[in-house]
C-alpha positions in Angstrom: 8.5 -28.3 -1.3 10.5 -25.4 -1.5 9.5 -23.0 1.4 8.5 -20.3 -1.4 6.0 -18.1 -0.6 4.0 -15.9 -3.4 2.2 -12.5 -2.1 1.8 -9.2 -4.0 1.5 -5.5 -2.6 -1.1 -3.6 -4.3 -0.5 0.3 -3.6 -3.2 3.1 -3.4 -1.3 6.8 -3.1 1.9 6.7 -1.6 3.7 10.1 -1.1 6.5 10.5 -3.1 8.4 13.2 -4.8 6.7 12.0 -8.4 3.2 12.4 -6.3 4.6 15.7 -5.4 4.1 17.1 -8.8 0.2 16.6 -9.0 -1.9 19.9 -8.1 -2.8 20.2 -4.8 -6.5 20.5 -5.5 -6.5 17.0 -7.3 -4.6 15.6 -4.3 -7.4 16.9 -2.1 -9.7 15.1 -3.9 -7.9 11.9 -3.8 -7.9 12.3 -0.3 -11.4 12.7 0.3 -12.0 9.5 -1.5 -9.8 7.3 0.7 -11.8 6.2 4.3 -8.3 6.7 6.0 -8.8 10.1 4.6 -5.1 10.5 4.1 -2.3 9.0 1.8 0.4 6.3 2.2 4.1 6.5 3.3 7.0 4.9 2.1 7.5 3.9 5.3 4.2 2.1 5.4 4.8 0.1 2.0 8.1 -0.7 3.6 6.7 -2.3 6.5 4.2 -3.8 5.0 6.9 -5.2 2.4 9.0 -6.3 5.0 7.0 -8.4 7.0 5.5 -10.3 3.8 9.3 -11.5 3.1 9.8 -12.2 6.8 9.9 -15.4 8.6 6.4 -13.9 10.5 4.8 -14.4 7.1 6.1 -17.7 6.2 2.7 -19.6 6.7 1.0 -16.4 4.0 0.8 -17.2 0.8 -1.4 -16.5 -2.4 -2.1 -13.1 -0.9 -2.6 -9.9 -2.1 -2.0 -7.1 0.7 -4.3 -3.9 -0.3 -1.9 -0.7 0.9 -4.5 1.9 -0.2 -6.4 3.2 3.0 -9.4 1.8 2.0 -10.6 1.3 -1.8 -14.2 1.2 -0.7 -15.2 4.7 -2.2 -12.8 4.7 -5.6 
């Protein structure tokens, strides 16, 4: 036993500069799809990131942590 812990991050629309470049009216649409009704942050995904690889998560493994706001309506 190695104390080794396997999770993944699995990333809806996060706002960055690249997401910047899609038209606004295709972002709007986006957005109405997502039941948060908005998109992600950096911020968020860094969170998110950071307490998977902390000791807090050392009991989680095998998981897959859905940063999308909701897939339901994709």
């Amino acid at each position: 036993m190695f104390g080794v812990t396997i999770n993944a991050l699995a990333p809806g629309n996060v706002v960055t500069p690249l997401f910047a470049e899609v038209p606004e009216e295709q972002q709007a649409a986006q957005a109405a799809k997502i039941p948060m009704g908005r998109f992600g942050t950096p911020a968020e995904a860094a969170a998110l990131i950071e307490f998977i690889v902390s000791p807090a998560a050392s009991y989680t493994t095998g998981s897959v942590f859905d940063l999308s706001g909701g897939r339901a309506t994709y």
